[in-house]
N, C-alpha and C positions, 0 to 999 in steps of 0.2 A: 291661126296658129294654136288657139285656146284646143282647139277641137282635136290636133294632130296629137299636142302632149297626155292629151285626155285617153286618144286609143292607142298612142303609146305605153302611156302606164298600167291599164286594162291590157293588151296585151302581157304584160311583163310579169303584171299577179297574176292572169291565167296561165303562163309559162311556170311561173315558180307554182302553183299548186298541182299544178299537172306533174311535175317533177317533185314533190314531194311526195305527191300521191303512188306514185310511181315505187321511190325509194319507201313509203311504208308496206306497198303488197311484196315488195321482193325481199324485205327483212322480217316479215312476217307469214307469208302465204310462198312466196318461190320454189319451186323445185330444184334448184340448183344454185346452191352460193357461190359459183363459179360463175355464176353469167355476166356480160361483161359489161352490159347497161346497169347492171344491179353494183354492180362494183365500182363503179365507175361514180353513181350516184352518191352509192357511200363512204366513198371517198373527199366527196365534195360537201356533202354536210359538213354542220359547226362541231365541234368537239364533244358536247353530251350528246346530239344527236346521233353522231359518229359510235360513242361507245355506247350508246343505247340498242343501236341497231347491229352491231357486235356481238351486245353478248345476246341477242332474239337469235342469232345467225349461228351462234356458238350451243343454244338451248338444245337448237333443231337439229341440228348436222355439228354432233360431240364426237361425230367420228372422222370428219374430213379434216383434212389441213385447210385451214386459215386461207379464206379469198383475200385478195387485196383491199388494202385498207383496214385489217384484223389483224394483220402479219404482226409475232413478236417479232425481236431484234433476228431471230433466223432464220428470217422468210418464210416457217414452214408453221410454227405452235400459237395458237390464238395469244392476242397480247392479252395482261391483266392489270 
């Protein structure tokens, strides 16, 4: 049982750095802040992670409307 919970949790931190890893080349390096794994991602981050990778995503593309999870209150202007 020792051994299952063991590559249980080894799994679960390779799952969460994979996905973190993930959510920092798409707020950093992406070619499109509309991509839907990349949004999806950062959407699920914690709240400074969240507005961190916001405004990287607002640095890059200051001329697109707002992916999800950036949306201000009118679905369309980066939130501040």
């Amino acid at each position: 049982m020792l051994k299952f919970l063991s590559l249980a949790v080894g799994v679960g931190i390779g799952v969460a750095v994979f996905m973190t890893a993930q959510w920092y080349w798409y707020v950093t390096r992406g070619a499109n802040p509309h991509d839907d794994t990349g949004t999806m991602l950062n959407e699920l981050m914690p709240g400074p992670m969240n507005a961190w990778g916001c405004a990287q995503l607002q640095l890059r593309f200051p001329q697109t409307t707002a992916p999800k999870g950036c949306r201000a209150g009118d679905g369309v202007s980066w939130r501040g």
